[in-house]
Every structure is written in structure tokens, then in C-alpha cells.
Backbone as a printed PyTorch tensor [residue, N CA C, xyz], in Angstrom:
tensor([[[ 41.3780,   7.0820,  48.1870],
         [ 42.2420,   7.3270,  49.3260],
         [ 43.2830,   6.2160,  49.4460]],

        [[ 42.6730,   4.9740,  49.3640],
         [ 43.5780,   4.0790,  49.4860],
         [ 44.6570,   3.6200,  48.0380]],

        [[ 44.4360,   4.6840,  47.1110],
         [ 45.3300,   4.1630,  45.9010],
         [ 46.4010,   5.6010,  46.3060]],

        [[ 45.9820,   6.4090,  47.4640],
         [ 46.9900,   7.3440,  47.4570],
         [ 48.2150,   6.9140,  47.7720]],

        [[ 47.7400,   6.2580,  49.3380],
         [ 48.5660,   5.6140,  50.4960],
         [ 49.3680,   4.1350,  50.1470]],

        [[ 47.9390,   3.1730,  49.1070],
         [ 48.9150,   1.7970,  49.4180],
         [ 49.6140,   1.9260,  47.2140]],

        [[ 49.1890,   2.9810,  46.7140],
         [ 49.1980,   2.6660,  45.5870],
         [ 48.1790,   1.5680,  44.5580]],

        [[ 48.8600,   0.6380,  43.9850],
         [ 47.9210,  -0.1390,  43.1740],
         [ 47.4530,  -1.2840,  44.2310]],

        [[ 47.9650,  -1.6620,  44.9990],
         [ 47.7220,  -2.3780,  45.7480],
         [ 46.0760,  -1.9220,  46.5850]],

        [[ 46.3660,  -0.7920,  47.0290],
         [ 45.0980,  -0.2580,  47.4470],
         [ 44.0100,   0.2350,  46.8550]],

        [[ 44.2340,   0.2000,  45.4310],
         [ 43.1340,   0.6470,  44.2560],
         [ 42.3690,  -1.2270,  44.0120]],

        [[ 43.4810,  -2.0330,  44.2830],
         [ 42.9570,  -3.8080,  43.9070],
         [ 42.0930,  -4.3040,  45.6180]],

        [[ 42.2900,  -3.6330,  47.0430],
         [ 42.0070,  -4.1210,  47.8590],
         [ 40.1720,  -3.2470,  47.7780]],

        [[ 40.7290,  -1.7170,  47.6460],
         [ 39.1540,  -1.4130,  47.2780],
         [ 38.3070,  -2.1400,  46.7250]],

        [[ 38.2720,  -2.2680,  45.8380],
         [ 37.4350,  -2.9300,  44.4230],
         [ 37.6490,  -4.5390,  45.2470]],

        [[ 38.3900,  -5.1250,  45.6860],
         [ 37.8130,  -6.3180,  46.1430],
         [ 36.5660,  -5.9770,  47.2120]],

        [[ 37.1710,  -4.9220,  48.5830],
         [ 35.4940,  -4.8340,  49.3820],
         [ 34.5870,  -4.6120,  48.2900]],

        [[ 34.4270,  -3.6830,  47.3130],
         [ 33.0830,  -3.4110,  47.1460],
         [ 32.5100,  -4.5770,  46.3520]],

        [[ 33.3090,  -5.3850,  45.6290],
         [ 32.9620,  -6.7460,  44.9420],
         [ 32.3160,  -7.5250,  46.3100]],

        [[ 33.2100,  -7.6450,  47.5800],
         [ 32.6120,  -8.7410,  49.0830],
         [ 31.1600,  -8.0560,  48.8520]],

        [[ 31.1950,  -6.7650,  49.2520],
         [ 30.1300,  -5.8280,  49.5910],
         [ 28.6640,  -6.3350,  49.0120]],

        [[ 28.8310,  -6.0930,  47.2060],
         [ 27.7070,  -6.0160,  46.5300],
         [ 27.2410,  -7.6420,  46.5790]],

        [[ 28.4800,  -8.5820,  46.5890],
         [ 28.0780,  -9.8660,  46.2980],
         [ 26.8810, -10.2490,  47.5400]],

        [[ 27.8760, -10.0830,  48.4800],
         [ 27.1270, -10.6520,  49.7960],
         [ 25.4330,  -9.6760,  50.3060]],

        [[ 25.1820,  -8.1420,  49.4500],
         [ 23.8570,  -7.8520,  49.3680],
         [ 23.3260,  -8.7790,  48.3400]],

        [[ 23.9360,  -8.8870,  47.2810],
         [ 22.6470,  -9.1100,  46.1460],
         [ 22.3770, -11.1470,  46.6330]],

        [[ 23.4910, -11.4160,  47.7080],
         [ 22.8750, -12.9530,  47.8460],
         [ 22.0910, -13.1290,  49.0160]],

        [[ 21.9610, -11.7060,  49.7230],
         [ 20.6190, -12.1710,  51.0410],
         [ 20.0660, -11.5240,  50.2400]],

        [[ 19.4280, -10.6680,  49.2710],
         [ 18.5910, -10.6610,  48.9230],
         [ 17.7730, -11.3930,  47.4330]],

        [[ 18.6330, -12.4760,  47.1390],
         [ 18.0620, -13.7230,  46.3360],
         [ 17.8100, -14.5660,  47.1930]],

        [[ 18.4240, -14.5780,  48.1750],
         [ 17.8650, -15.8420,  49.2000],
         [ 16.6530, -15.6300,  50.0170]],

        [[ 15.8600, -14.5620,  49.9170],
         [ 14.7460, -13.5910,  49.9150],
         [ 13.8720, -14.2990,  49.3080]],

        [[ 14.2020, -14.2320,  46.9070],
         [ 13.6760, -14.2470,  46.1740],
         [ 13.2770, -15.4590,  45.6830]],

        [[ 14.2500, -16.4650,  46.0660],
         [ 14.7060, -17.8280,  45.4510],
         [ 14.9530, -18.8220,  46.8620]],

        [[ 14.0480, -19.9860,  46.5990],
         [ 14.6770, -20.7110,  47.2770],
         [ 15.9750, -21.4930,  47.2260]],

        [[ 16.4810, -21.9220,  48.2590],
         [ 17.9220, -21.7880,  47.9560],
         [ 18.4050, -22.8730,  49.1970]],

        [[ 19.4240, -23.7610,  48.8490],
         [ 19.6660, -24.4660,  50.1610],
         [ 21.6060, -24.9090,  50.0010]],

        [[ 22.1650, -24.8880,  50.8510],
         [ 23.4000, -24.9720,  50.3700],
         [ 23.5500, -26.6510,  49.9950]],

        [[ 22.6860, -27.2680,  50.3360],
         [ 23.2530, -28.9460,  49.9680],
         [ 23.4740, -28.7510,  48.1510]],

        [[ 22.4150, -27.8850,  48.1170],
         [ 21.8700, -28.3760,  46.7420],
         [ 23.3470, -27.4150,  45.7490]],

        [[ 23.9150, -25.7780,  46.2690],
         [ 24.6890, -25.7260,  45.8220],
         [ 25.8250, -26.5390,  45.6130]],

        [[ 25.9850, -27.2870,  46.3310],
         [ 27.2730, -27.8240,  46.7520],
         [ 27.5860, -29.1750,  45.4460]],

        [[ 26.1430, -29.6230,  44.9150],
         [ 26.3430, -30.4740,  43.8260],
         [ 26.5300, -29.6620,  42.8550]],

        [[ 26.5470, -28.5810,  42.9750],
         [ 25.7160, -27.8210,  41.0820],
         [ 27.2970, -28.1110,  40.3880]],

        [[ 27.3220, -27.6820,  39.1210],
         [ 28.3010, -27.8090,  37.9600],
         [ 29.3560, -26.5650,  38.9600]],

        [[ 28.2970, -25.4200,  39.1600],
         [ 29.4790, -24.3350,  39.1130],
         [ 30.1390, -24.7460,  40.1350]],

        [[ 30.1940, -24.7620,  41.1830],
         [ 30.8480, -25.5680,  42.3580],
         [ 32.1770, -26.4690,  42.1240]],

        [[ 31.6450, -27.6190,  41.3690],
         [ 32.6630, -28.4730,  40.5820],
         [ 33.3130, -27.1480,  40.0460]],

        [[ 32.8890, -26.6540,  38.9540],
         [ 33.5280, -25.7950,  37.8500],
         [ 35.2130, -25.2610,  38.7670]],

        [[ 34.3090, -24.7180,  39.8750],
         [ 34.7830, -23.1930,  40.8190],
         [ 36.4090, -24.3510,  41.3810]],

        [[ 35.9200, -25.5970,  41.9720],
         [ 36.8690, -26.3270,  42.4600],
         [ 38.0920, -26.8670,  41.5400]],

        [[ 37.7480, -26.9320,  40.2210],
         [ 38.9090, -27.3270,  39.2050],
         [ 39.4350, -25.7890,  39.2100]],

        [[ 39.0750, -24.7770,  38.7970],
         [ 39.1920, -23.4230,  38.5330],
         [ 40.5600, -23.4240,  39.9170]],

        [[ 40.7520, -23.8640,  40.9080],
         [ 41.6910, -23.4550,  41.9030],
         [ 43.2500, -24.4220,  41.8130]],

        [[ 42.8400, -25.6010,  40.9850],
         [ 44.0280, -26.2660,  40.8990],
         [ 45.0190, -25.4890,  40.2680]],

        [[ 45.4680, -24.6250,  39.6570],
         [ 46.4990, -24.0190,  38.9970],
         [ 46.8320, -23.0170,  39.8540]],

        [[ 45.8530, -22.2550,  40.7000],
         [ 46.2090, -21.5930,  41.8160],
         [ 46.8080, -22.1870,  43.1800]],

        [[ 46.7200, -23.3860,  43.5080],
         [ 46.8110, -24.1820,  44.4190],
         [ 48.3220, -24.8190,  44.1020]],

        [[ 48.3220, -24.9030,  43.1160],
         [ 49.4470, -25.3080,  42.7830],
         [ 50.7830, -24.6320,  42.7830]],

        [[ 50.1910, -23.1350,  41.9770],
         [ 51.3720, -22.2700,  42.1580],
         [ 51.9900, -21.4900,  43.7860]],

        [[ 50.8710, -21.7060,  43.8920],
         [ 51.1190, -21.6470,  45.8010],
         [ 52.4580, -22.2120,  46.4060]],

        [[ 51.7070, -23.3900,  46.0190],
         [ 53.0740, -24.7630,  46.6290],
         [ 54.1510, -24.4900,  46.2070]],

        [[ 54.0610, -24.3740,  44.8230],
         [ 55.7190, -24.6310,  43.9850],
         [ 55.9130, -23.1520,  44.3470]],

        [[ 55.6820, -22.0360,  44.6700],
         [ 56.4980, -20.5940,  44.8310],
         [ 57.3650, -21.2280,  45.5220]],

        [[ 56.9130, -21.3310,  47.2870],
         [ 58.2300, -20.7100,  48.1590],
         [ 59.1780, -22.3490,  48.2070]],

        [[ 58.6380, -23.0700,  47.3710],
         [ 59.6800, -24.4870,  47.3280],
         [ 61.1350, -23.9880,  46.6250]],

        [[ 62.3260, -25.3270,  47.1390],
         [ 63.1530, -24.8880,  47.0370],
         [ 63.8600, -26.2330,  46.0410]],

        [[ 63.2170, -25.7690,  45.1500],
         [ 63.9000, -26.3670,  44.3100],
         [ 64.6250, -26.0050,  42.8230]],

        [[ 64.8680, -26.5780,  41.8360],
         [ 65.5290, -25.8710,  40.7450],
         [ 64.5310, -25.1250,  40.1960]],

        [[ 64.6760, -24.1860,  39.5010],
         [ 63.5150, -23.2250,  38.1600],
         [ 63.2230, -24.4830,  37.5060]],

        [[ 63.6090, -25.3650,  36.4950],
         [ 63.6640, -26.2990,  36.0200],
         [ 62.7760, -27.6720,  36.2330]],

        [[ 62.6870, -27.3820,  37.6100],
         [ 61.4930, -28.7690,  37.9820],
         [ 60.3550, -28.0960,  38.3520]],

        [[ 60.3270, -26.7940,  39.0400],
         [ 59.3770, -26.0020,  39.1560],
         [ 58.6180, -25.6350,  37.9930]],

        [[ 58.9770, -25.5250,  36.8440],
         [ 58.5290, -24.9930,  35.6250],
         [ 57.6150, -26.6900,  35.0520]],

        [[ 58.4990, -27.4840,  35.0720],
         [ 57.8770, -29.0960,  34.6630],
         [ 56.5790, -29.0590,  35.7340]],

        [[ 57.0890, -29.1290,  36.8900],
         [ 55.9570, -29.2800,  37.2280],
         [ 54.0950, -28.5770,  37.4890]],

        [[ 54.9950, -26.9780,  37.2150],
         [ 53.4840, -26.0710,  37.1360],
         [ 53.4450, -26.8330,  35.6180]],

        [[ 54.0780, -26.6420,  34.6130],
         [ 53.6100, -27.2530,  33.1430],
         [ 52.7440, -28.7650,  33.6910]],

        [[ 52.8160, -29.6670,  34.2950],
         [ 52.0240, -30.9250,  35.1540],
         [ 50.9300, -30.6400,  35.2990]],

        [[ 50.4420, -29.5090,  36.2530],
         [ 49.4610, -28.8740,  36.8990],
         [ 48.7250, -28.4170,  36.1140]],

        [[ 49.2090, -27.5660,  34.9980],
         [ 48.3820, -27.3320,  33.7710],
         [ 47.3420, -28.2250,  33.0850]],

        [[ 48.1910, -29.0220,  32.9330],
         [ 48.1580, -30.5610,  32.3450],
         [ 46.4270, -31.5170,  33.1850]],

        [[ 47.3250, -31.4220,  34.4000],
         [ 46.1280, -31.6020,  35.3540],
         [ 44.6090, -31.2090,  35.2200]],

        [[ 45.0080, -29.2190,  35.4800],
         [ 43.7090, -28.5100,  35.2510],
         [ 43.3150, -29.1050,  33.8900]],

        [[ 43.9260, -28.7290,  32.8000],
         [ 43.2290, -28.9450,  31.1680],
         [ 42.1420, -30.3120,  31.5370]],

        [[ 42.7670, -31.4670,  31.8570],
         [ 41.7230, -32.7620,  32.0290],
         [ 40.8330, -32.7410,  32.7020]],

        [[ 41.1330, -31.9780,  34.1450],
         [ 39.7150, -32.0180,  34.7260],
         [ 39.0200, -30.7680,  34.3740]],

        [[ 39.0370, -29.4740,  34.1720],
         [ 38.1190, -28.8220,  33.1480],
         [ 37.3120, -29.9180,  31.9690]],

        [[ 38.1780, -30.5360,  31.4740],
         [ 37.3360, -31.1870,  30.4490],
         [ 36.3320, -32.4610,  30.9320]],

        [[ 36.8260, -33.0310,  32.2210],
         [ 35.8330, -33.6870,  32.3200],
         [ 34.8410, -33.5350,  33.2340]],

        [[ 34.8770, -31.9010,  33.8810],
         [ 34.1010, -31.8310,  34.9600],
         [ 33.0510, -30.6760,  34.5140]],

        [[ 33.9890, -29.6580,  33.7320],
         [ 32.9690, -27.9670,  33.5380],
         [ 32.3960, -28.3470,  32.2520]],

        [[ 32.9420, -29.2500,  31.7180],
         [ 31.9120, -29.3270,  30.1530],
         [ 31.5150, -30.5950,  29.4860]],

        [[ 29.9460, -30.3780,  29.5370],
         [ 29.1360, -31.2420,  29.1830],
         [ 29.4340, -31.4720,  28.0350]],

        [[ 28.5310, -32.5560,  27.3140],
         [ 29.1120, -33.6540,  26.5650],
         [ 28.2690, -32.9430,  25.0960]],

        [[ 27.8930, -31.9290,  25.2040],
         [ 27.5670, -30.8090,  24.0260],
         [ 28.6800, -30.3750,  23.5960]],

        [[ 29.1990, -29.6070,  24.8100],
         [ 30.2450, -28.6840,  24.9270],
         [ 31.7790, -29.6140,  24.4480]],

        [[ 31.9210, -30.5090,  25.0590],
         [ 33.1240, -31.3720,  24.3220],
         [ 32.9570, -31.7770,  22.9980]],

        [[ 31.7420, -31.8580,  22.1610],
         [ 31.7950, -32.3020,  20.5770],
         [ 31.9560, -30.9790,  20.0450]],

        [[ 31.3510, -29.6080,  20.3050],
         [ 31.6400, -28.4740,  20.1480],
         [ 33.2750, -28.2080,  19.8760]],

        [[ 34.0570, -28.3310,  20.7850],
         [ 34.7260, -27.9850,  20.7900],
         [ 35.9500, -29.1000,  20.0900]],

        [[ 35.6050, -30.3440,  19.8830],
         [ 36.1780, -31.6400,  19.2450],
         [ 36.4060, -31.3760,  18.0520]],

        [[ 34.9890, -30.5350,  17.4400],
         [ 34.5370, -30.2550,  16.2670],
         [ 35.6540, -28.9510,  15.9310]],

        [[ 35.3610, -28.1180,  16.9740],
         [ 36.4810, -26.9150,  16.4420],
         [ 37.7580, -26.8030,  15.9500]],

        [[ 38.6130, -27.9340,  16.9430],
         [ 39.8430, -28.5230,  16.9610],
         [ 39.9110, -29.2510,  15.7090]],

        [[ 39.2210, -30.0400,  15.3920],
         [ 39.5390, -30.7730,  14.2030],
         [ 39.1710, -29.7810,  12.8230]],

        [[ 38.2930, -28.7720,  12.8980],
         [ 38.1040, -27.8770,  11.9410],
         [ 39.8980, -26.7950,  11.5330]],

        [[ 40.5710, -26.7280,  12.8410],
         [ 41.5640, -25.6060,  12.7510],
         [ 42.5090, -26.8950,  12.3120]],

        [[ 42.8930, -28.0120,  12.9490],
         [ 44.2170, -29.1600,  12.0870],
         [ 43.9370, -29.1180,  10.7550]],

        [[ 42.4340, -29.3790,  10.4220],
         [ 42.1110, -29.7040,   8.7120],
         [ 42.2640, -28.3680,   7.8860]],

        [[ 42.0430, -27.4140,   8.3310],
         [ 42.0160, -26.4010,   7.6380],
         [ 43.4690, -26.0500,   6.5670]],

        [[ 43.2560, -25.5510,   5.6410],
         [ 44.4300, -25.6130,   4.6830],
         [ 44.8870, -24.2970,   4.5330]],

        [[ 46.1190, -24.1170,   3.9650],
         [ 46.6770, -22.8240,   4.7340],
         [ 46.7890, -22.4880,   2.8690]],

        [[ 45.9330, -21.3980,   2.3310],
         [ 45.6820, -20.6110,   1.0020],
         [ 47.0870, -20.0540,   0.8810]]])
């Protein structure tokens, strides 16, 4: 109904309730299953993870309705990028996950082109 009236807009607001919907059943009923306390979320990785995850959104926020050139706007979301990339790396991935991926990087420079 609502992709009649709002179009795509209303096909993306649906599917967000039923995403609120299902999330917010299936978490009173783990908090049922599992003990659970918010201090303790509030340290976990994903948390951190979730909080770097918003800097590029947070950012583009700001720089939209600013009034400045395309030109510094562009430098500076390219900044923000910059930003996110470092703290992703030093916050969402453990010190497995950074030789993993150290390892990958240096596998694709060395690699020789047949």
C-alpha cells in the first residue's frame, strides 16, 4: 500500500517497521533466554564496531547542507574516510584480523602480473 502512495520511499519505510518490529520481538525474547545487562553491552566490540561504523555517516551529514566549495567538501569527506579507515582498524579488528589482512595486502603488492 505504501509503495502505491509514497512510491520507493514507502516500499524502504515498510521494510524499516518490520526490521524495528522483528528486532525489538526477537530482543525481549533473548532477554527472556540470555542474561543480559546493558553495562556489559555497552563495552562489547560490536558497540565500538557500531560507533566507528557512524563516522562517515556523521560526517556526511555535516558537510551536506554546509556552504562551502564542492572542492573542500569532497577533501574533506575524502578526511573522514581517512578517519573511519584508522579507527575501523584500530577498534573492529583484532590483532588476528590485522595480520590477516597485512598478510593479504602484502600478498596482492608482491604478486607478479603473468
Amino acid at each position: 500500500v505504501l509503495t502505491l502512495k509514497i512510491g520507493l520511499v514507502g516500499a524502504a519505510l515498510s521494510k524499516l517497521a518490520v526490521w524495528v518490529i522483528d528486532f525489538g520481538c526477537l530482543f525481549a525474547m533473548s532477554k527472556k533466554l540470555v542474561g543480559f545487562s546493558l553495562r556489559d553491552a555497552a563495552s562489547s566490540a560490536l558497540v565500538k564496531s557500531f560507533a566507528v561504523a557512524t563516522i562517515p555517516v556523521i560526517g556526511s551529514l555535516l558537510l551536506f547542507p554546509a556552504i562551502i566549495p564542492l572542492n573542500l567538501k569532497l577533501a574533506l569527506f575524502f578526511a573522514v574516510l581517512i578517519l573511519y579507515a584508522f579507527a575501523t582498524w584500530q577498534v573492529a579488528f583484532d590483532d588476528q584480523d590485522r595480520l590477516v589482512i597485512s598478510a593479504s595486502l602484502q600478498r596482492l603488492v608482491l604478486r607478479k602480473v603473468v
